[in-house]
Backbone and ligand atoms as CSV (ligand in chain L), in Angstrom:
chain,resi,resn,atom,element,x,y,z
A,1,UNK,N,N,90.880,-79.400,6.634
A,1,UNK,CA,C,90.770,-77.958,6.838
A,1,UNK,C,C,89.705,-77.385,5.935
A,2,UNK,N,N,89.621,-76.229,6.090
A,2,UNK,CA,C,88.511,-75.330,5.413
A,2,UNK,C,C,88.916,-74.528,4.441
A,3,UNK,N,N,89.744,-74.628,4.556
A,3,UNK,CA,C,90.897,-74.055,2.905
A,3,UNK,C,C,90.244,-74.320,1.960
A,4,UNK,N,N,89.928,-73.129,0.842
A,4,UNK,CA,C,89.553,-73.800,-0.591
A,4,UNK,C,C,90.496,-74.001,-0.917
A,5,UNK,N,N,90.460,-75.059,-2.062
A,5,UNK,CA,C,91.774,-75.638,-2.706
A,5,UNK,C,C,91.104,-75.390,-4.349
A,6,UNK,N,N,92.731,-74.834,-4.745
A,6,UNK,CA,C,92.195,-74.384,-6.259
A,6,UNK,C,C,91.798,-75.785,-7.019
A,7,UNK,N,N,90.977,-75.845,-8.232
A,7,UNK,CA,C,91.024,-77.156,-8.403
A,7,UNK,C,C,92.042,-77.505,-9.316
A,8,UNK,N,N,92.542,-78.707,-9.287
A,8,UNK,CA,C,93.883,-79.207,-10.146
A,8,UNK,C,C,95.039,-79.571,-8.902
A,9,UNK,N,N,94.591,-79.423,-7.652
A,9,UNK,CA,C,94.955,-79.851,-7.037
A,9,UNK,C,C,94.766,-81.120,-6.608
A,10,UNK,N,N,93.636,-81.737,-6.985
A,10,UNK,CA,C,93.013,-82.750,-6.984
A,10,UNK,C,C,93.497,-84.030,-7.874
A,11,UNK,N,N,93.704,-84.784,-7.506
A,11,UNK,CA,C,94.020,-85.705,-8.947
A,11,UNK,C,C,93.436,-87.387,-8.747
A,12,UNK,N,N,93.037,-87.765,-9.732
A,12,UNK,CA,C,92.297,-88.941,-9.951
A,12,UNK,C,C,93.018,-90.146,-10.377
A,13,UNK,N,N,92.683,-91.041,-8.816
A,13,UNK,CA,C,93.487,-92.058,-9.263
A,13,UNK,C,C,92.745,-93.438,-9.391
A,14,UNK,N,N,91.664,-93.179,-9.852
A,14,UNK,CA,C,90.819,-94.450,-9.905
A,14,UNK,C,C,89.432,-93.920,-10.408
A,15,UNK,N,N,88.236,-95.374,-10.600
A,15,UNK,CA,C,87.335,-94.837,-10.406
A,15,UNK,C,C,85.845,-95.234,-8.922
A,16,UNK,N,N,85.022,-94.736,-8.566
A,16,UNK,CA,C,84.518,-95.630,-7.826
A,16,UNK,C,C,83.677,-96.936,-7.785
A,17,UNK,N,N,84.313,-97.336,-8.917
A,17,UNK,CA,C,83.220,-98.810,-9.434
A,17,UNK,C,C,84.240,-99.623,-8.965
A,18,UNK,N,N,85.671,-98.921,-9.159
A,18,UNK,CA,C,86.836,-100.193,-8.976
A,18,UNK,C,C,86.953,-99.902,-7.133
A,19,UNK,N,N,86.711,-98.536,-6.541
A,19,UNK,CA,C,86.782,-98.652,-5.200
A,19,UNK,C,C,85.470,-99.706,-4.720
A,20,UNK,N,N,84.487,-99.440,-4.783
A,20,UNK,CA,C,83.494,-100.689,-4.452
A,20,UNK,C,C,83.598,-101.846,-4.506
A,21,UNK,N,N,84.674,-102.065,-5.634
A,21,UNK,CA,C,84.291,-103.576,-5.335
A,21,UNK,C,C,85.188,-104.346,-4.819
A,22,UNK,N,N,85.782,-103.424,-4.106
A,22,UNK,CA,C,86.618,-104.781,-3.020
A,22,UNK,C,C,86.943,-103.751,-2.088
A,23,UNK,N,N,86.706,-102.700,-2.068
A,23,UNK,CA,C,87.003,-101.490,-0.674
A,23,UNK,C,C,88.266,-100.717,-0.322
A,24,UNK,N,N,88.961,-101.145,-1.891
A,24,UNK,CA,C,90.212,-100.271,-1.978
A,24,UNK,C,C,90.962,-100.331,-3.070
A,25,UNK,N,N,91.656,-99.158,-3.406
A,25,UNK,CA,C,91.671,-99.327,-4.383
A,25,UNK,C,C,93.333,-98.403,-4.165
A,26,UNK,N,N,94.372,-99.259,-5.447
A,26,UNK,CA,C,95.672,-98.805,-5.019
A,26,UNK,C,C,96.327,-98.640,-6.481
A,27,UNK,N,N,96.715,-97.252,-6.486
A,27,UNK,CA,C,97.575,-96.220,-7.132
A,27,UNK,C,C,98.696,-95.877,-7.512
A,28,UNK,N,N,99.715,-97.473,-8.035
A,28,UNK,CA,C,101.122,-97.185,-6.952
A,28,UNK,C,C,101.869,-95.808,-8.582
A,29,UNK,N,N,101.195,-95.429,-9.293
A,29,UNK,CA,C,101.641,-94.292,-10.247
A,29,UNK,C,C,101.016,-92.788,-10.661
A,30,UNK,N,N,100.185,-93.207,-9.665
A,30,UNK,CA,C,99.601,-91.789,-9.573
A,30,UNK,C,C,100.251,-90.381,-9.445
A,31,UNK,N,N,99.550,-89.409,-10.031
A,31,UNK,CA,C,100.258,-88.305,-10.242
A,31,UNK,C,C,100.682,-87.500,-8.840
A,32,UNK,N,N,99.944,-87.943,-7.922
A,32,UNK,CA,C,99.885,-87.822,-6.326
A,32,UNK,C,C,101.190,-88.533,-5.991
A,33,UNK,N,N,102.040,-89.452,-6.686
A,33,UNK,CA,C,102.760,-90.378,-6.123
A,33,UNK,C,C,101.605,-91.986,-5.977
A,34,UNK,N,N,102.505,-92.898,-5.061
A,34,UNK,CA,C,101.668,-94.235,-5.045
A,34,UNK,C,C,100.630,-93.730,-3.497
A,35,UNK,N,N,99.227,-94.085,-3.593
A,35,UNK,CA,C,97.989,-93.675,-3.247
A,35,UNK,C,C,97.479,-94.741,-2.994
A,36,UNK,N,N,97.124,-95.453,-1.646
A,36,UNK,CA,C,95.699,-96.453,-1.337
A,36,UNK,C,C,94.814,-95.753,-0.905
A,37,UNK,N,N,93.140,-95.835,-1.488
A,37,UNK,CA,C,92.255,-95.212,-0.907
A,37,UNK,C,C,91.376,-97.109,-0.548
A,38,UNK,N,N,91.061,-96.282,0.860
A,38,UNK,CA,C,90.188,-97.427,1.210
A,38,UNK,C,C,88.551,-97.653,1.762
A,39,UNK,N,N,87.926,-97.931,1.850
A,39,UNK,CA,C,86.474,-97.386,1.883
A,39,UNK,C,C,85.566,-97.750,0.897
A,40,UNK,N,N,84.433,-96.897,1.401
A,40,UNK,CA,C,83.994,-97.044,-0.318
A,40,UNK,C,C,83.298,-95.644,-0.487
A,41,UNK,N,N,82.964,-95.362,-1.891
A,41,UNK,CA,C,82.326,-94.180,-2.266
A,41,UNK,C,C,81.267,-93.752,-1.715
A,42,UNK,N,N,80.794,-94.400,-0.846
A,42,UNK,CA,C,79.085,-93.931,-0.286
A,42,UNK,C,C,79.531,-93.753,0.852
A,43,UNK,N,N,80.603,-94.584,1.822
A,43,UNK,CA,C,80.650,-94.163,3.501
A,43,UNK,C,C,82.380,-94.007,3.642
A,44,UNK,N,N,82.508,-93.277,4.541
A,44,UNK,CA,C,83.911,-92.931,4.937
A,44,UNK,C,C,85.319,-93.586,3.965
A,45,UNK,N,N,86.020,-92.680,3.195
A,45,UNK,CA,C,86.920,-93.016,2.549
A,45,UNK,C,C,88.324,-92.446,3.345
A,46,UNK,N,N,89.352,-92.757,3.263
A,46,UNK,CA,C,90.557,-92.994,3.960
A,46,UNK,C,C,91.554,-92.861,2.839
A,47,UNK,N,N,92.449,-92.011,2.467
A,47,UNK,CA,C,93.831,-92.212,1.827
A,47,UNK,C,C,94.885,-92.047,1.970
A,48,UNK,N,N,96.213,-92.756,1.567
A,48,UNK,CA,C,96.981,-92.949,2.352
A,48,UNK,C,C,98.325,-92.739,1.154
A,49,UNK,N,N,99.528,-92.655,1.596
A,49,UNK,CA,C,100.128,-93.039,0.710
A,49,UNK,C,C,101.081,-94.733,1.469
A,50,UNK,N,N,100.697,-95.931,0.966
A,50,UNK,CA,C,101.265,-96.872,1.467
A,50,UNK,C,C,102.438,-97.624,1.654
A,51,UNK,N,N,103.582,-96.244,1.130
A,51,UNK,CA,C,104.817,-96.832,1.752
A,51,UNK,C,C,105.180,-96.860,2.731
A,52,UNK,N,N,105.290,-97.890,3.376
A,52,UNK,CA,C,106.114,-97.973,4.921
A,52,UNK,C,C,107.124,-96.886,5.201
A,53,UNK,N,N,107.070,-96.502,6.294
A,53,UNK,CA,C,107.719,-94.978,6.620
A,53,UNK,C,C,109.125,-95.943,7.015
A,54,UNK,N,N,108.975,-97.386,7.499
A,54,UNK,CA,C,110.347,-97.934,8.503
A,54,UNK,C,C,111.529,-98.167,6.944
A,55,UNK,N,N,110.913,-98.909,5.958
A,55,UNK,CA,C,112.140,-99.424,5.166
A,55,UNK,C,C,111.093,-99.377,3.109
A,56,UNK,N,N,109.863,-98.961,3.501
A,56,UNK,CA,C,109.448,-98.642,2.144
A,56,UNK,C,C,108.583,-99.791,1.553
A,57,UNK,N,N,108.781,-100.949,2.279
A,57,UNK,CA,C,107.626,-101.466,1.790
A,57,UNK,C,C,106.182,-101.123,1.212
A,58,UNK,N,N,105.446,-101.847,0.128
A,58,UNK,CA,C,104.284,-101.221,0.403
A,58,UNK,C,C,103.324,-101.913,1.210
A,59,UNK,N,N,102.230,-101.041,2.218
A,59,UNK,CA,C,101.652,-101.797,3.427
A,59,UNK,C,C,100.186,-102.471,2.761
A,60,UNK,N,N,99.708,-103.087,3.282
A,60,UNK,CA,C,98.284,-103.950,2.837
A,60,UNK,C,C,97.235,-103.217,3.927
A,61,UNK,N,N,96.063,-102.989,3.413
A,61,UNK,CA,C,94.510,-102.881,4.102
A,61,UNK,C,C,94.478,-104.008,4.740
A,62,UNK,N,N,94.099,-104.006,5.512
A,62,UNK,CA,C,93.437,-105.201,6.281
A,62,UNK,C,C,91.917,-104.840,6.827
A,63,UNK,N,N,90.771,-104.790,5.856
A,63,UNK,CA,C,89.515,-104.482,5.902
A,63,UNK,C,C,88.887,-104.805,7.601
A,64,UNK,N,N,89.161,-106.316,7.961
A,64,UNK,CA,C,88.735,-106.610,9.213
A,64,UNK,C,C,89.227,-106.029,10.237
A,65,UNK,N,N,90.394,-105.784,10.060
A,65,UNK,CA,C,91.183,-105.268,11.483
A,65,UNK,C,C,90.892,-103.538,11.507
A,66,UNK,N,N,90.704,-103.368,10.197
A,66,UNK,CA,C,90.595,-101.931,9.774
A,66,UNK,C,C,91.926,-101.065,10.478
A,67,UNK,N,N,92.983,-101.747,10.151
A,67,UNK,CA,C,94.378,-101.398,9.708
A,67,UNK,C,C,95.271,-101.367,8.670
A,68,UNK,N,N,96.668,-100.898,8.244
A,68,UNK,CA,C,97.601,-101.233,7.617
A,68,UNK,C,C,98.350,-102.131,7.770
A,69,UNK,N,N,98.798,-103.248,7.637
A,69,UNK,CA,C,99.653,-104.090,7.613
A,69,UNK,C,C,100.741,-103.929,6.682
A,70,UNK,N,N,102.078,-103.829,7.059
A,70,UNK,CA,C,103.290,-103.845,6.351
A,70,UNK,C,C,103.869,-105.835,6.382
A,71,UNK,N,N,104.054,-106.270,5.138
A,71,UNK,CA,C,104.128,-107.658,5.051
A,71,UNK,C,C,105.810,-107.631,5.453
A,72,UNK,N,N,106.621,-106.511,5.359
A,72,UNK,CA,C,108.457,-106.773,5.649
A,72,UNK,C,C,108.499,-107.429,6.895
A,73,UNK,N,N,107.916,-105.836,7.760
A,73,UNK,CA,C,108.746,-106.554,9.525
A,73,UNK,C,C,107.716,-106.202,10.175
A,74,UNK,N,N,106.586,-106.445,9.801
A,74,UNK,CA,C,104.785,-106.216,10.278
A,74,UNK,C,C,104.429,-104.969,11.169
A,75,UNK,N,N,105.294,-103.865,10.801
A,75,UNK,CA,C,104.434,-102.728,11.255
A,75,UNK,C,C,103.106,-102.381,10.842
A,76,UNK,N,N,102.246,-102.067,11.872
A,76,UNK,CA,C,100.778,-101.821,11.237
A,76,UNK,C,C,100.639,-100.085,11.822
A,77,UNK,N,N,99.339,-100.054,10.727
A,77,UNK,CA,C,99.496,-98.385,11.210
A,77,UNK,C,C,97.783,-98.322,11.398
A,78,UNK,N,N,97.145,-97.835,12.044
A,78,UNK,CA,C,95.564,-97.149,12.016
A,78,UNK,C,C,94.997,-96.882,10.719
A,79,UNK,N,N,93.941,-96.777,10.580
A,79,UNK,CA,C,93.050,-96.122,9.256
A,79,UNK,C,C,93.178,-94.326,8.925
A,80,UNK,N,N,93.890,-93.938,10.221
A,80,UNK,CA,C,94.483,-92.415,10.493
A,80,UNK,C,C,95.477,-92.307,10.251
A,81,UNK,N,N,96.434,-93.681,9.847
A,81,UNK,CA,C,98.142,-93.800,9.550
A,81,UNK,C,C,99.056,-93.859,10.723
A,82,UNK,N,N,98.329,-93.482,12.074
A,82,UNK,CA,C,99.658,-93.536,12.836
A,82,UNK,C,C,99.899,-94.759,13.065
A,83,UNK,N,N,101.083,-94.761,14.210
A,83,UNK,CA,C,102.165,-96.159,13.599
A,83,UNK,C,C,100.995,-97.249,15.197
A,84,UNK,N,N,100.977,-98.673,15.179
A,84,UNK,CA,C,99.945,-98.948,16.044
A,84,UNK,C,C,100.797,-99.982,16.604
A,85,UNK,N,N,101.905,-100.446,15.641
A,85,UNK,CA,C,102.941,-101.256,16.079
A,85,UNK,C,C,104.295,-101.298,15.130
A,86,UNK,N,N,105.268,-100.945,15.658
A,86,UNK,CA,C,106.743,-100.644,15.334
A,86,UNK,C,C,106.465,-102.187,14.432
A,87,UNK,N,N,108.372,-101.823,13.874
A,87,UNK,CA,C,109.476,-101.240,13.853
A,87,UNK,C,C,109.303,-99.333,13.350
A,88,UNK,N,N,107.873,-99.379,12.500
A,88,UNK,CA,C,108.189,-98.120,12.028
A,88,UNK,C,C,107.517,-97.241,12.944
A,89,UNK,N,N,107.969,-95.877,12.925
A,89,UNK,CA,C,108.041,-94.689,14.505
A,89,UNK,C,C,107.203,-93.697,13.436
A,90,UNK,N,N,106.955,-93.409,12.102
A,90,UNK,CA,C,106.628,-92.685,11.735
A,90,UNK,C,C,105.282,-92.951,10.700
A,91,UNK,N,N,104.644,-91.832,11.257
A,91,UNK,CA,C,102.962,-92.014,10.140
A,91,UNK,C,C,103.073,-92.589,8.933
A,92,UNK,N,N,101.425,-92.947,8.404
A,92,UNK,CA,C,102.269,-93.074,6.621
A,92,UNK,C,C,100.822,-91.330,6.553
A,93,UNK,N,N,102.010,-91.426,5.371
A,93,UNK,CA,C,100.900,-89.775,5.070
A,93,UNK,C,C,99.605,-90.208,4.501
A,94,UNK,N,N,98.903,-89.318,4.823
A,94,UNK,CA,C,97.740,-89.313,4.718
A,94,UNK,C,C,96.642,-88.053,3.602
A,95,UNK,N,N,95.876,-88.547,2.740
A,95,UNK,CA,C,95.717,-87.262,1.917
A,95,UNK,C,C,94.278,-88.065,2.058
A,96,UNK,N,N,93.242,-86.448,1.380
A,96,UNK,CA,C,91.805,-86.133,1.505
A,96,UNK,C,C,91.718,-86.405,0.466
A,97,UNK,N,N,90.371,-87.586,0.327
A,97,UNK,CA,C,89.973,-87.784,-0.870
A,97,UNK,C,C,88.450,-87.940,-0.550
A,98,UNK,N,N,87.509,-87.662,-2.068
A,98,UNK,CA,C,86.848,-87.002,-2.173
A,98,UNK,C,C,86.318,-88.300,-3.773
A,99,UNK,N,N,84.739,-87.867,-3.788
A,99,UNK,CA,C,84.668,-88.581,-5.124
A,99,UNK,C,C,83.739,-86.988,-5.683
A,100,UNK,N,N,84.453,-87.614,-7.168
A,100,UNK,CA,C,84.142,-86.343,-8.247
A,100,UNK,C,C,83.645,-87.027,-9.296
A,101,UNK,N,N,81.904,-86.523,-9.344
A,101,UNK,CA,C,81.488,-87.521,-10.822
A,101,UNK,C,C,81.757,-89.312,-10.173
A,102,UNK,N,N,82.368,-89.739,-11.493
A,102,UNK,CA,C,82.600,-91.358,-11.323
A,102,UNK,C,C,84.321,-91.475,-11.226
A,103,UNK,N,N,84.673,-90.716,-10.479
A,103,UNK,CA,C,86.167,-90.942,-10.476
A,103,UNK,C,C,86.526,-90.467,-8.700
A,104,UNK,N,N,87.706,-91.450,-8.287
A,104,UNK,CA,C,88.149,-91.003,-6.782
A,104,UNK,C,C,89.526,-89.969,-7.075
A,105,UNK,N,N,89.131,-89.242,-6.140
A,105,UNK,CA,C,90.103,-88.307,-6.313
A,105,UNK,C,C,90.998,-88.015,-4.811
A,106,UNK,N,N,92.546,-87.560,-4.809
A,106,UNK,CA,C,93.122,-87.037,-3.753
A,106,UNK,C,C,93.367,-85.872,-3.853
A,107,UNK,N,N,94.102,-85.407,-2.946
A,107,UNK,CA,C,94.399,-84.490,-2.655
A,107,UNK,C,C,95.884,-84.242,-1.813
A,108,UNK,N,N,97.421,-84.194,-2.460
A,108,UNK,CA,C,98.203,-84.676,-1.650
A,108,UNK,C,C,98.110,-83.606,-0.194
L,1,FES,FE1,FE,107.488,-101.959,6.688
L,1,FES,FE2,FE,109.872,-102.638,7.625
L,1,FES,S1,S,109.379,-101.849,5.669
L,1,FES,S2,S,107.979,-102.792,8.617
């Protein structure tokens, strides 16, 4: 959306040296809650929060497939979070992230 967002809404859960170098980078104590951002700092970034919506697992990137993979009962979800194959019926949430300076930031 086009909403300004005050800042401090924002919170940093990494930086982008550690997103580059393997194309994701995961948050599970972030002040956001647990946070995968996936991407990289120069082209399209993606964040997620990666608990399985079916039973809580946390789900895996799968760079090639450019999906989520849940390792429990292999629900996968899109790079958009929706669900692409059950057991789980529900999104994983999804938050805007943004790089600030040398640090990745969300936005729940
Ligand atoms: Fe992810 Fe069951 S907890 S598929």
């Amino acid at each position: 959306s086009q909403t300004p967002s005050a800042s401090g809404d924002w919170q940093t859960v990494g930086t982008s040296a550690e997103l580059d170098k393997t194309g994701q980078l995961l948050a599970k104590n972030s002040p956001a809650g647990p946070v995968l951002v996936v991407g990289t700092s120069k082209a399209a970034m993606t964040a997620v929060n990666p608990t399985c919506t079916h039973a809580g697992c946390t789900v895996a990137w799968k760079a090639e497939a450019k999906k989520f993979a849940c390792p429990c009962h292999g629900s996968e979800y899109g790079v958009d979070g929706k669900v692409l194959k059950g057991p789980a019926t529900e999104a994983l949430k999804t938050y805007a992230a943004k790089i600030e300076g040398n640090s990745v930031v969300v936005k729940p």
